[in-house]
C-alpha positions in Angstrom: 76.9 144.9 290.1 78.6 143.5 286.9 82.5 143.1 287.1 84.9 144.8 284.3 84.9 141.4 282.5 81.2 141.0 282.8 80.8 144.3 281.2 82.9 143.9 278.6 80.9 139.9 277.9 78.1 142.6 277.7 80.0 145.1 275.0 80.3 141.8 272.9 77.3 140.5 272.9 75.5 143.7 272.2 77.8 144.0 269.5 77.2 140.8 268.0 73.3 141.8 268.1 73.8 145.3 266.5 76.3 143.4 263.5 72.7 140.7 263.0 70.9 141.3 259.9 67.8 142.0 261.2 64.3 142.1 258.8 61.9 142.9 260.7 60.5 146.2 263.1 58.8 145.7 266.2 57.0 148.2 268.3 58.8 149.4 272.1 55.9 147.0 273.6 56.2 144.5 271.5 60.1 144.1 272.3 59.9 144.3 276.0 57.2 141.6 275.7 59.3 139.6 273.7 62.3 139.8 276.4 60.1 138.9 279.2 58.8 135.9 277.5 62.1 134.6 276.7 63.2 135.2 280.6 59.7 133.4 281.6 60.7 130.4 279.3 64.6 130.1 280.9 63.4 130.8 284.4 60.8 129.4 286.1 60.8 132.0 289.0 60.5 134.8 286.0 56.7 136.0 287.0 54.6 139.3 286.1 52.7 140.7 288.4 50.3 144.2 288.2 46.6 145.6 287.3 45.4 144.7 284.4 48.5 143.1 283.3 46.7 139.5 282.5 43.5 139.7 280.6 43.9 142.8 279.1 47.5 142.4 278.8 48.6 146.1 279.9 47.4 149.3 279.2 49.7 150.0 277.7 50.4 146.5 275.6 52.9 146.0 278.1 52.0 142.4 278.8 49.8 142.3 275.6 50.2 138.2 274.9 52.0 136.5 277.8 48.7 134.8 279.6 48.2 132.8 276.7 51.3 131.1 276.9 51.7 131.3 281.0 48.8 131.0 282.6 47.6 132.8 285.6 50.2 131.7 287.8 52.7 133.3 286.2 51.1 136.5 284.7 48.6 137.9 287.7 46.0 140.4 288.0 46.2 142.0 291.6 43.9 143.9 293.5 44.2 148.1 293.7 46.6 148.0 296.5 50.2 149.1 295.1 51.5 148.7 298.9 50.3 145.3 299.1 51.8 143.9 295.7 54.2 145.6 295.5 55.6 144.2 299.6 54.6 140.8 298.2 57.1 141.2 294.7 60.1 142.1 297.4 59.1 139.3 299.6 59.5 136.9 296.2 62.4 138.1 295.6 63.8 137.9 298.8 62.8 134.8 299.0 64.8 133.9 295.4 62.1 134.5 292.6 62.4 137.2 290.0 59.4 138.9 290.1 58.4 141.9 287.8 56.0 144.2 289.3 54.3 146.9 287.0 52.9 150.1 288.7 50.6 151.3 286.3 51.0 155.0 286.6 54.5 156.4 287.9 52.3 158.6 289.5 51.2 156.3 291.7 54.4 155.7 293.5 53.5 158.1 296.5 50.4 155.2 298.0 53.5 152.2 297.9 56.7 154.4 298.5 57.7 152.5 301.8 58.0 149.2 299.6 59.9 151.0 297.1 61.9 153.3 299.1 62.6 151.7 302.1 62.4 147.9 301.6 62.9 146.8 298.0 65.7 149.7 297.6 67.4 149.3 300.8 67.2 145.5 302.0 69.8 144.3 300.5 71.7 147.1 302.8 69.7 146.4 305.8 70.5 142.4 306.3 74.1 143.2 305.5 74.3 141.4 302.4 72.2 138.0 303.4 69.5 138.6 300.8 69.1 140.5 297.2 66.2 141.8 296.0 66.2 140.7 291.8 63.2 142.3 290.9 62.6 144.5 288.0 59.6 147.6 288.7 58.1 148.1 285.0 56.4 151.4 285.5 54.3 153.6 282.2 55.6 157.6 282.4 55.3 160.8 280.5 52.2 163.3 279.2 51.6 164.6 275.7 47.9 163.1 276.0 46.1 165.0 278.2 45.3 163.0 281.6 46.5 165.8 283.4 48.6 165.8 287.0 48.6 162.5 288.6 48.7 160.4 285.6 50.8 162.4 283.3 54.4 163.0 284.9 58.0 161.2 284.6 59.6 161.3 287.9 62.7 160.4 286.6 64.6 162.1 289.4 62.7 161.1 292.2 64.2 157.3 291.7 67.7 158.1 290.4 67.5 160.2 293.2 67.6 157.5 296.1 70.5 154.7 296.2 69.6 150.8 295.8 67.8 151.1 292.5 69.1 151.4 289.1 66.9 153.5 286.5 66.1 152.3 283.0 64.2 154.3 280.4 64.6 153.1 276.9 63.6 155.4 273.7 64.0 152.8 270.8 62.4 148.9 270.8 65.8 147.5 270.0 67.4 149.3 273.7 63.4 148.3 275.0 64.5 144.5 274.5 68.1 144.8 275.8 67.6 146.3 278.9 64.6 144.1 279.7 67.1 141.3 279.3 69.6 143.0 281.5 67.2 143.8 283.8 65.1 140.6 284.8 69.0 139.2 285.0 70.3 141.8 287.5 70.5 141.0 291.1 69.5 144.5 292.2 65.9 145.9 291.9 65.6 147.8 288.8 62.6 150.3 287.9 62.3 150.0 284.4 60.5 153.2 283.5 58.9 152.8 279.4 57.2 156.0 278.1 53.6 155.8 276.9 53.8 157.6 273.6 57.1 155.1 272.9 55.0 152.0 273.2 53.3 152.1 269.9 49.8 151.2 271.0 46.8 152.0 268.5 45.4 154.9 270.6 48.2 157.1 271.4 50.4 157.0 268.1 54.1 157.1 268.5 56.1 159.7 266.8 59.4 158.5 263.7 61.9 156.5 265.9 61.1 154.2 268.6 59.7 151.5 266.1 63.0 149.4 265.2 64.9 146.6 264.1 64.9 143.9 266.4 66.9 140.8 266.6 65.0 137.4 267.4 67.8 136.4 269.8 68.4 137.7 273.0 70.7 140.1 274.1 71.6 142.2 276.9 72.4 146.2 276.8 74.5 147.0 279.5 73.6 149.2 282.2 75.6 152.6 282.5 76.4 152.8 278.8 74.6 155.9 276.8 74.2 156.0 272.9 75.0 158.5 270.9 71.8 158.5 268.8 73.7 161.3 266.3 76.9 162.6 266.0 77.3 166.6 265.4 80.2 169.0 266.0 78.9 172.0 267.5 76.0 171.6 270.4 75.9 168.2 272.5 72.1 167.6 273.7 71.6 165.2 276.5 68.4 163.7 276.7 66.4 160.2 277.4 63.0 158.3 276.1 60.5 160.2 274.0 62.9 163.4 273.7 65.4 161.7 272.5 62.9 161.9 268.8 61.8 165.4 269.7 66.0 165.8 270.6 66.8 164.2 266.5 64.0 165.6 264.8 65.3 169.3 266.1 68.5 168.0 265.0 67.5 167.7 261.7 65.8 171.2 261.3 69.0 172.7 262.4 71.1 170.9 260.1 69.1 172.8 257.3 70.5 175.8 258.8 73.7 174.2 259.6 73.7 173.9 263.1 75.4 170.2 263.6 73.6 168.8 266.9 75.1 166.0 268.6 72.4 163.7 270.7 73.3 161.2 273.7 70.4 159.1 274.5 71.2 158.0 278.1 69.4 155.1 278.4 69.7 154.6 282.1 70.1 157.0 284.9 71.3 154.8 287.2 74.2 154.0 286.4 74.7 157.5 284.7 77.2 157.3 281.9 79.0 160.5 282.4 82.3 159.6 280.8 80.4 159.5 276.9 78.6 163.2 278.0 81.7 164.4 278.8 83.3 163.4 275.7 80.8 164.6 273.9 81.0 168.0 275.3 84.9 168.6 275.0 84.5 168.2 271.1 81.4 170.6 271.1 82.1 172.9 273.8 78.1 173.3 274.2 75.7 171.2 276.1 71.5 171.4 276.1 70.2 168.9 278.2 66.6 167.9 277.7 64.2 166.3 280.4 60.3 165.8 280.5 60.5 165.9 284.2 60.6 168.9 286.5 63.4 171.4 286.2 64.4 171.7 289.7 66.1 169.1 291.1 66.1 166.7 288.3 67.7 165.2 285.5 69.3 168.3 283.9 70.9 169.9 287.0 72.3 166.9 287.9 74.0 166.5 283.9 74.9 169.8 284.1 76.4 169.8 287.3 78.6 166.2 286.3 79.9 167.9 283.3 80.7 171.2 285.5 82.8 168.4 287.7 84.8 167.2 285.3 85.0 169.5 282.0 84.4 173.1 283.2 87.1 175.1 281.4 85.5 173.2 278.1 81.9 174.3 278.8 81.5 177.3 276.6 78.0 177.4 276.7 74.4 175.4 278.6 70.9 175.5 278.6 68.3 173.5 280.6 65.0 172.0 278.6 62.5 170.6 281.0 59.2 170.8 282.5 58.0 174.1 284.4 57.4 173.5 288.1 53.8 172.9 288.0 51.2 170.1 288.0 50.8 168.9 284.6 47.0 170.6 283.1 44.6 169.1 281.8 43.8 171.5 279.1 45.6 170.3 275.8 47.0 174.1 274.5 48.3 174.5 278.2 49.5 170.9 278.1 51.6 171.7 275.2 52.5 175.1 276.8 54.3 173.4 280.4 56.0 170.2 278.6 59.1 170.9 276.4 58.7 170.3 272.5 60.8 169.8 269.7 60.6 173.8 269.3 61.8 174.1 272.4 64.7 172.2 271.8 65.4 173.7 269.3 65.4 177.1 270.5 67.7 176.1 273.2 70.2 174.6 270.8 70.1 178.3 268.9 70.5 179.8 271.8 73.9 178.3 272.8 75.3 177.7 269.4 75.3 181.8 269.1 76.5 182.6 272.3 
């Protein structure tokens, strides 16, 4: 874990790459390929394993590039055996390499959980502190495209829900690149979690937001640190990845109407940053937290119930935005019936600015 004065070296130097005059966009994929490459190029022990992650460079662009300049070695196609690869990436590390491992589907954690769960989060524990476990688990999440229930869902909760991981999800390519950095860096395993419709690949177009000014340097985001995406006065909404744009582009209809949203991006789940939510929500007085995972026991019971902690007798007002309990359907209207949408959000926001 990062001392105070580490965190504070981080403060500065994401300063110093927000105050950059930046000219140019890149796309989500295109900056978390651009941070790995750099990591590759100062550490030889930087590697990339997954399925389909060499000559076809990802799926979902997520590697789109790299064999060219590393070679098979370094950038390897495995076989279909998560439990297998995914053992062999928390052996590496163990053994003082800094391997990235990509799980192609989120919902395919269930066939490798004992790596995840048990060794790669826990080891670290479990020789009492002889060994660390660097490696970073990159890992594609989230629906809106119709591929139905087991390739379709989040899962957020499930790993900020066990200790010995932290949880990254980015929603913009300039937070895509600095948490990569962070991440490859960090001595714990991470699980990096990037949301399809974020990455701005040809066949599954991203929505106003995500594509953004990057810097060619590198720079690290600090874990544990949300970002106030848009300051507003009267409702704070509390949301992460894609929402985050369906979060602001509600914003923006209310505004017409002069409802002044406030949205908190959280960036990373574990660490949670609950001291900027809190803030947040003693100037409004009203929270709406937003989560494309499941509503029970997820993401927004667990904001609502930190803000209950610490700011009850400022909570005026809440409402939950999240996933029904079912498996995601395949069907595209029902699709769009189960997952939450910016009209949802919006209605939610209504609904507790008027109570």
């Amino acid at each position: 874990m990062a001392t105070e004065g580490e965190e504070q070296t981080e403060d500065g130097e994401q300063a110093e790459a927000e105050s950059r005059t930046v000219t140019r966009d890149l796309t989500m994929s295109r900056a978390m390929v651009e941070a790995i490459a750099h990591e590759m190029r100062e550490d030889d022990e930087v590697f990339y394993m997954g399925e389909d992650v060499a000559d076809y460079g990802g799926i979902f662009d997520s590697t789109q590039g790299l064999l060219d300049e590393f070679g098979h070695d370094r950038i390897m196609d495995v076989p279909i055996s998560e439990t297998a690869y995914l053992g062999a990436a928390v052996g590496a590390a163990q053994a003082g390499m800094r391997p990235i491992a990509e799980l192609m589907f989120v919902d395919f954690f269930g066939v490798a959980m004992d790596q995840m769960y048990n060794q790669m989060a826990k080891n670290t524990y479990m020789s009492g502190g002889n060994f660390s476990v660097p490696m970073v688990l990159t890992t594609a999440v989230g629906g809106t495209y119709n591929d139905a229930a087991q390739h379709s869902q989040t899962l957020y909760g499930t790993f900020a829900h066990l200790p010995g991981m932290k949880v990254v999800v980015p929603s913009t390519a300039y937070d895509a690149k600095g948490l990569m950095h962070n991440a490859i860096r960090d001595d714990d395993p991470v699980v990096y979690m990037f949301h399809k419709r974020l990455m701005g690949i040809g066949w599954m177009p991203a929505p106003e937001g995500p594509k953004t000014p990057v810097p060619e340097e590198d720079y690290t985001i600090p874990f544990g640190k949300a970002d106030v995406k848009r300051e507003g006065s009267d409702v704070t909404v509390v949301t992460l990845g894609l929402h985050v744009h369906r979060a602001l582009e509600a914003a923006e209809s209310l505004a017409d109407d002069g409802v002044d949203a406030e949205v908190v991006d959280l960036r990373t789940l574990v660490p949670l940053d609950t001291e900027t939510v809190v803030e947040s929500v003693r100037k409004t007085g009203r929270l709406v937290v937003v989560d494309e995972d499941y509503r029970s026991f997820g993401v927004t019971g667990e904001v609502v119930a930190r803000v209950a902690d610490e700011a009850l007798d400022d909570l005026e007002a809440v409402e939950r935005v999240a996933t029904a309990d079912v498996p995601i359907p395949y069907a595209r209207p029902l699709e769009n019936e189960v997952l939450p949408g910016t009209a949802d959000i919006e209605a939610a926001v209504r609904d507790v600015a008027e109570r």
